[in-house]
N, C-alpha and C positions, 0 to 999 in steps of 0.2 A: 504494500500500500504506500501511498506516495502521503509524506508526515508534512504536516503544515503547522507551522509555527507561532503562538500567540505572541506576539510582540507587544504585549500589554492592551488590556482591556481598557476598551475606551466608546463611550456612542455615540451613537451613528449622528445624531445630530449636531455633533463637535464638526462630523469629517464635513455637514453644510456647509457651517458657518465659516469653515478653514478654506472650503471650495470658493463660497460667495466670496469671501475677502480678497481671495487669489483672482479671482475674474474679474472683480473694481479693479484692479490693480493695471490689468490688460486687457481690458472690454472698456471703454468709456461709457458704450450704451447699454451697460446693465445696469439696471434700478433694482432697490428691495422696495416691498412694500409688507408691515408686518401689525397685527390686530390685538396690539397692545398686548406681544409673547417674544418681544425681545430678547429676554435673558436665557427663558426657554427653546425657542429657536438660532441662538448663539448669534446672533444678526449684530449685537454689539460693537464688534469691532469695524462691521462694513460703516454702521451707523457713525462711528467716531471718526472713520476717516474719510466715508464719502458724505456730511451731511446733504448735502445740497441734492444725492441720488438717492435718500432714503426718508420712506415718508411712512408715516404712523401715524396709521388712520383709526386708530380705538377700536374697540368691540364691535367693528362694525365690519364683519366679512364681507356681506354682501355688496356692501361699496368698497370694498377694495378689489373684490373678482372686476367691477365694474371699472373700477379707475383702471386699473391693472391693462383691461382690453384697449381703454383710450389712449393710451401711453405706447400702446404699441403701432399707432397709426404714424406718430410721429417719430417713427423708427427705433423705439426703445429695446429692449428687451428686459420685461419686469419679471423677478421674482415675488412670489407671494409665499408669507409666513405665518401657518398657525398648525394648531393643535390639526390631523386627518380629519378628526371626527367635522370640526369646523370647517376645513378648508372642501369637505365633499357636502357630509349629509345636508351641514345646516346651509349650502350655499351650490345646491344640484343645477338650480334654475336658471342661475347668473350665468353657472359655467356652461350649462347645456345651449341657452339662447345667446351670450354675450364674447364666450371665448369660444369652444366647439363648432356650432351652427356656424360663426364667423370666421372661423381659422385662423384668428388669431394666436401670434407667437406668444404665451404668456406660459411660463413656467410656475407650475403649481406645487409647492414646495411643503410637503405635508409631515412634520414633527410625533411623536406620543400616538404610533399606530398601534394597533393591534392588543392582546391583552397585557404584555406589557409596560404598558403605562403602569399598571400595576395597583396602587391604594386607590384613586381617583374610581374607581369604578366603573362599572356598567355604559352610565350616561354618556365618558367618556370614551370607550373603547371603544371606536368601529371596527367591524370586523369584515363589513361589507364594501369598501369602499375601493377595494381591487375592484369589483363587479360592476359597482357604480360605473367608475372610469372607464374602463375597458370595452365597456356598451357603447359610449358614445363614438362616432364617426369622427377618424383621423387623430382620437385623442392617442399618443403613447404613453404607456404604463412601463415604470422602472419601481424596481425593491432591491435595494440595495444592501448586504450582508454583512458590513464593516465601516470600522472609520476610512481607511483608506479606497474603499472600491464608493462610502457615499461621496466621498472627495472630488475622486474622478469622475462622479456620473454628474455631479452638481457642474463641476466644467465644462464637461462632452454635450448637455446638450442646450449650453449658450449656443451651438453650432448648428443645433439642431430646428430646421423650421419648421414652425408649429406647436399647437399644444402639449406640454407635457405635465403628467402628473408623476412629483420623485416624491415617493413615499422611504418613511424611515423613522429611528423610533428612540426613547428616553432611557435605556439601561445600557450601563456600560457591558459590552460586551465582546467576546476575542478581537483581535483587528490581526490577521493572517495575510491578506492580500498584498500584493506585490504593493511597496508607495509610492515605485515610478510607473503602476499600471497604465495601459490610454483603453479608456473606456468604448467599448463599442454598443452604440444601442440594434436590439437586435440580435445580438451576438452571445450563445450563454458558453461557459466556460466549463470545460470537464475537468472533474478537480482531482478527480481518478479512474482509470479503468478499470473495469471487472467486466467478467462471464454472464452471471448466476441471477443479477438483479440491477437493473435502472433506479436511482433513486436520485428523485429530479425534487429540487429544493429550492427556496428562496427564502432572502430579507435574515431574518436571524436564527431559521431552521437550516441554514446551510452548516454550522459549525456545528451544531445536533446530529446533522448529516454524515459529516466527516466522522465525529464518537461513534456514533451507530456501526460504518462502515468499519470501525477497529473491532468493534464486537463480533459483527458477522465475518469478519479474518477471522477469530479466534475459533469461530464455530466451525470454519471452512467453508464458507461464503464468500463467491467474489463479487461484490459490488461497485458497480459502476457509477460517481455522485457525479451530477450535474448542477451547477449554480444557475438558475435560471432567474436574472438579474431585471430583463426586461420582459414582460410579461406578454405587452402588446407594442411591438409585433413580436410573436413568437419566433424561434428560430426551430420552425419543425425540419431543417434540416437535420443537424444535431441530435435532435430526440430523437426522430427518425431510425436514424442512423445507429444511436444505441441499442432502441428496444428492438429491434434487428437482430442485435447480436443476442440479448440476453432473454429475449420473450417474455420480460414481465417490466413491469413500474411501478416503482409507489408513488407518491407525489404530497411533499411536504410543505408546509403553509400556516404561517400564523393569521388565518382568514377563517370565514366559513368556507366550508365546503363547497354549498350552492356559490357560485357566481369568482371564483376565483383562479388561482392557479392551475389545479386539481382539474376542473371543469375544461378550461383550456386543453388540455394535456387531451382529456378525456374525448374530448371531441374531435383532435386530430386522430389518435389513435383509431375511433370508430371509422373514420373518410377513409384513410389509408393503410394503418396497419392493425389490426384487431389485438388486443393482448388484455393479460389481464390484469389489472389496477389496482390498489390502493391504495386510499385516500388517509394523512395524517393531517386533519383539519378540525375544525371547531364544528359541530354537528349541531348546526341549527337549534342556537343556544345564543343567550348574552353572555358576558361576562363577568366579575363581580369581582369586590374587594379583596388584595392580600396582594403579595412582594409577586415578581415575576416569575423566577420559580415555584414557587407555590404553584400559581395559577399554571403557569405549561404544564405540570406534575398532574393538576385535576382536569384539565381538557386534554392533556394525553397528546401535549405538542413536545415531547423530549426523544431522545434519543432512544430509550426504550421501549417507545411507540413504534418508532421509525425498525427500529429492528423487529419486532413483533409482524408486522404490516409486510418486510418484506421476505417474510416466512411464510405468510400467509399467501403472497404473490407469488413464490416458486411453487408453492402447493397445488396452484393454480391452474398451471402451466401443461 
């Protein structure tokens, strides 16, 4: 198995804030716009040294998705900073008529996904908000696994025209990923080869991914991890290409089930190559109070899942 190295745990919403700053730095036309979650979105530093490109529009997402679009007429390219749960559920309408419907270049910069967040609760965990996104027309979806790989995705796709939604989340967690990476959207990354089992993973179930895949060595399992970093557009080449060799998948995700990675996965597979699946996602359920482990432990987003699951796929087979 090919061994990946934590280079000290850090999160993902650091690696934004260190991306944003680095692209003021050599973007002139990159703007933030952030809904009064500064500190939480690490935005601080763009804020103190580009003031004049960064605006703080208070608790008021909905007029920032909105400003956000206007800003891009006159050749901007804005970032937007809040909490997922804000920057999708509570603000669907803006993005779907005002940036999506428009095609507008407005990067949707989404902080505290998933259960994750952790004490905050229920209210604030989306869990659906891959599904959200990835529905609408031309939006790209990225989840990115580390401080270093959200680094480079927060970079790669100033480049990128059109809307994008970069999801990423509040606990610090491995950062393994190369620091001089260059980000491809589009493009997922095999983090190891194996025989025996496909196990395609995103956002902060990848490093669960690579544990699991040491376990089923152990057992004499050779599993094949894939980072699947951008969601939409998928690279069914790659996956393709794996469950090819290995005739099974699991597919991991700190999401629901319904409307996420998993679902993606699941629907190339039926077009083109039939195999059989399992899902390591949150089963149409909210989520509720306690530390992040914890909560992966009781929704059965760890590593132990991930191995179980893809037992259950060569079983399959």
């Amino acid at each position: 198995m090919t061994e990946y190295t934590n280079q000290g745990s850090k999160d993902t919403r650091s690696g934004f804030g260190a991306g944003l700053l680095e692209l003021g730095q050599t973007n002139p036309n990159v703007v933030a716009l952030c809904a009064d979650l500064t500190g939480s979105l690490k935005m601080g530093d763009f804020k103190d040294e580009f003031p004049d490109r960064f605006y703080q529009v208070g608790i008021a997402e909905a007029n920032m998705m909105g400003i956000a679009a206007g800003l891009t007429i006159g050749g901007k390219i804005p970032y937007t900073g809040t909490f997922a749960n804000f920057s999708t559920g509570r603000v669907y309408d803006q993005i779907r008529q005002s940036i999506a419907y428009s095609g507008k270049n407005v990067k949707i910069c989404a902080s505290h996904s998933g259960l994750t967040l952790g004490e905050d609760g229920a209210t604030h965990q989306i869990l659906e908000d891959i599904g959200l996104m990835k529905m609408l027309p031309g939006m790209t979806v990225i989840n990115t696994c580390d401080f270093n790989q959200t680094k480079a995705a927060t970079i790669a796709i100033a480049q990128h025209e059109g809307p994008v939604y970069l999801r990423f989340g509040r606990p610090k967690v491995p950062n393994f990923t190369d620091p001089d990476q260059t980000f491809e959207i589009g493009k997922a990354v095999v983090l190891n080869e194996g025989t025996d089992v496909t196990i395609i993973a995103t956002g902060h179930l990848v490093w669960k991914a690579l544990e699991a895949c040491r376990e089923l060595e152990d057992r004499g399992i050779s599993a094949e991890v894939i980072n699947v970093h951008t969601i939409k557009p998928l690279d069914e080449e790659t996956i393709l290409a794996s469950v090819e060799k290995t005739g099974c998948v699991v597919t991991a995700e700190e999401h629901q089930q319904n409307g996420g990675l998993g679902e993606s996965v699941g629907g190339l597979l039926v077009r083109k190559k039939p195999a059989p699946q399992q899902f390591v996602a949150v089963n149409d359920s909210f989520g509720e109070s306690g530390t992040p482990d914890q909560l992966l432990e009781k929704y059965g987003l760890n590593s132990e899942s991930i191995v179980a699951a893809a037992e259950a796929a060569i079983a399959r087979k």
